[in-house]
N, C-alpha and C positions, 0 to 999 in steps of 0.2 A: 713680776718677780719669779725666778727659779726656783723647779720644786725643792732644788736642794737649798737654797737660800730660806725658804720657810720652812722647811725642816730644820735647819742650823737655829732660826730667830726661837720656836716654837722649844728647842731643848736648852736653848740660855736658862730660859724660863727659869727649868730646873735647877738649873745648878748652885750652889751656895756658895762662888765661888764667882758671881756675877749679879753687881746691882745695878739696875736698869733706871736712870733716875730717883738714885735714892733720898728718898725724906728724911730727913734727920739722924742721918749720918754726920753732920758735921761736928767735928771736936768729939766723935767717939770712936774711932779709929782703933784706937787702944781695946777699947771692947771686943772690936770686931774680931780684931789678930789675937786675942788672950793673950797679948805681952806689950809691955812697954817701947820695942826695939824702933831705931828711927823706920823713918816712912819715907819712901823715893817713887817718885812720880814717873811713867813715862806716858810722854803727852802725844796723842796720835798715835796711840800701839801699833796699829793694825792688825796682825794678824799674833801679836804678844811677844817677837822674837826675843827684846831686849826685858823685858818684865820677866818673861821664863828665865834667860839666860842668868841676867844677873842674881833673881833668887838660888837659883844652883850655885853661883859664886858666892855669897852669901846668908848663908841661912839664916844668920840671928838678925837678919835686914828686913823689912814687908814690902814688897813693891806693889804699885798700882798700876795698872793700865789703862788710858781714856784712851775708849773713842766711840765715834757713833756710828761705825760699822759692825752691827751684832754677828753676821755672818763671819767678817773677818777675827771679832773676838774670840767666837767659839773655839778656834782652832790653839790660841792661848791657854782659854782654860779650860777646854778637855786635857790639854797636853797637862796643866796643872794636878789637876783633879788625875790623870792616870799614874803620874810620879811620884804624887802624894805631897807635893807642894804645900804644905799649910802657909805660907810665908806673903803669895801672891794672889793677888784676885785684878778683877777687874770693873769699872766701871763704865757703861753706854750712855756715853749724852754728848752732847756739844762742848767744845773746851772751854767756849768765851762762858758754861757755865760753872767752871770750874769751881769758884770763890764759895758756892751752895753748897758744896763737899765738903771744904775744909777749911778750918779755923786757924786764929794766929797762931805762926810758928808749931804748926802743928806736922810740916813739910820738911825734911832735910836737906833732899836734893830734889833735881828735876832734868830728865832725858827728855831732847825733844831730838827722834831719830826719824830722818828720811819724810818730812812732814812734805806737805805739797806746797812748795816756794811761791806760788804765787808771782808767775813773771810779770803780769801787766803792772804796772804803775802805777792803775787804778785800784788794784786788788793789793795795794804796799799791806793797810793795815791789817791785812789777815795775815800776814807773816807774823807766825807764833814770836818770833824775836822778836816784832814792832814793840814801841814802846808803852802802847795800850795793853799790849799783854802782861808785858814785864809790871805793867802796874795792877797786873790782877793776882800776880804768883805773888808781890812783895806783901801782898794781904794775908798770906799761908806760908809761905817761906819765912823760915827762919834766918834770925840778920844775917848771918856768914854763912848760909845756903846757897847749895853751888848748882847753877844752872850749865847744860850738857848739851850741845848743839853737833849732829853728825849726821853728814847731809852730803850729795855728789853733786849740789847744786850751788855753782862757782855764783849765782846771783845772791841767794840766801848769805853763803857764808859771807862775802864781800859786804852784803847789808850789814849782819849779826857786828861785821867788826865796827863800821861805820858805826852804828849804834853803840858799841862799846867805847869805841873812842867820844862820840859827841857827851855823851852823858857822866862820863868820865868812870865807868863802871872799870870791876880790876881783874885783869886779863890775866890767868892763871895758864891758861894751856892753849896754843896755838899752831893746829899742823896741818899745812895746806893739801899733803897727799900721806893720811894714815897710814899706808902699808910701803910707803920707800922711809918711814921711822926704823930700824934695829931692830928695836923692840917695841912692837905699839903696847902691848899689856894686853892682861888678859879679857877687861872691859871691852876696849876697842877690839877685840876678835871677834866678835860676836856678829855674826851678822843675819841682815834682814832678808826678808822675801826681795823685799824694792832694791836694796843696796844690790843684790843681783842683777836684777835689770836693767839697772846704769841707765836709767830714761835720761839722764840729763848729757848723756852720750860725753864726758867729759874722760872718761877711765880712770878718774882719780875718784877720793873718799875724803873733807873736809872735815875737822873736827876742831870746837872752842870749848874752853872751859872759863865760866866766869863767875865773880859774886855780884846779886844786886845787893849790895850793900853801900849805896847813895839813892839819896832821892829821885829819882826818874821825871824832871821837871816838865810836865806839861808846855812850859814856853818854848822850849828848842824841837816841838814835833814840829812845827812850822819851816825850821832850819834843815833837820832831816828833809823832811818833803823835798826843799828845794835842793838839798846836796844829791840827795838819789835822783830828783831830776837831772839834773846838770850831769852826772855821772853815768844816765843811761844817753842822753845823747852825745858825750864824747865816742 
């Protein structure tokens, strides 16, 4: 590891403003922020764009950030901690442990921005959109909780809808290239370190907005599987 990578982990430490696996944090939230205001999730911060951003758009809002790159966190919440940000923090762990964090409906929304798609076929269910996932936020999400998918990766977004349509979840926003919109909003302006880089070489920016507000039935992963199969080999 690089000196400046343990430099970055070694001053998380410090900050109050980052929990590293926090114990019994769950369903105290409210504590934590000294106010009642909703709680919005972004899931695979990285480096905090969308967690910084949207607090400065919102102040009476708290946002969180997961992920388990503490190097790339730092660069979130120092920026927090130098603004004066009370509104944001962040948390370092694994996302599939997300559900440890937080309790029913204790969740508003939830950004999942520029996550790593997971092209192989083999690697479906680590797509934050699979439906393993989606049945782990419906344990913290609140029922008309609105889940944030924006991403430059035409495989991801093409799953995400797939998945909206089989499960019959309800499709609120849907824009296959963000910036040929008018007006994207002032949310979707926001951008990320990754959304720079365009690794998925597409030049476009995919963006869904949905509710889980149906039950995500375990019976139809099997149908998934086989439709995203059939679908990568056309």
């Amino acid at each position: 590891m690089g000196q400046k990578k343990l430099i970055r982990f070694a001053e998380i430490k410090s900050f109050s403003n980052v929990l590293e696996y926090p114990a019994g944090i769950k369903g105290k939230w409210n504590d934590f922020f000294k106010n009642t205001s909703p709680i919005i999730l972004e899931l695979a911060c990285g480096k905090g764009e969308y967690a910084i951003g949207l607090s400065r758009l919102y102040p009476q809002r708290n946002f969180i950030g997961i992920d388990i790159k503490g190097n790339r966190i730092w660069r979130g919440a120092k920026t927090a901690l130098e603004e004066g940000l009370s509104n944001v923090a962040f948390v370092r762990s694994q996302i599939d442990k997300v559900t440890d964090y937080f309790s029913k409906d204790e969740v508003a929304e939830i950004w999942i921005t520029f996550p790593d798609p997971q092209l192989r076929l083999s690697r479906m269910k680590k797509r934050l959109t699979h439906p393993r996932f989606l049945r782990l936020y419906q344990q913290f999400l609140q029922h008309n909780g609105l889940v944030h998918l924006k991403t430059d990766s035409p495989v991801l977004y093409n799953f995400t809808k797939t998945v909206i349509n089989l499960y019959d979840l309800e499709l609120l926003d849907d824009y296959d290239d963000v910036y040929r919109q008018t007006t994207p909003g002032k949310e979707l302006s926001i951008k990320t370190h990754y959304e720079g880089l365009d690794i998925a070489g597409s030049n476009r920016i995919h963006y869904l907005q949905f509710r889980l507000n149906k039950i995500i039935d375990p019976l139809k992963d099997k149908i998934l599987k086989n439709m995203i199969g059939e679908q990568q080999i056309d």
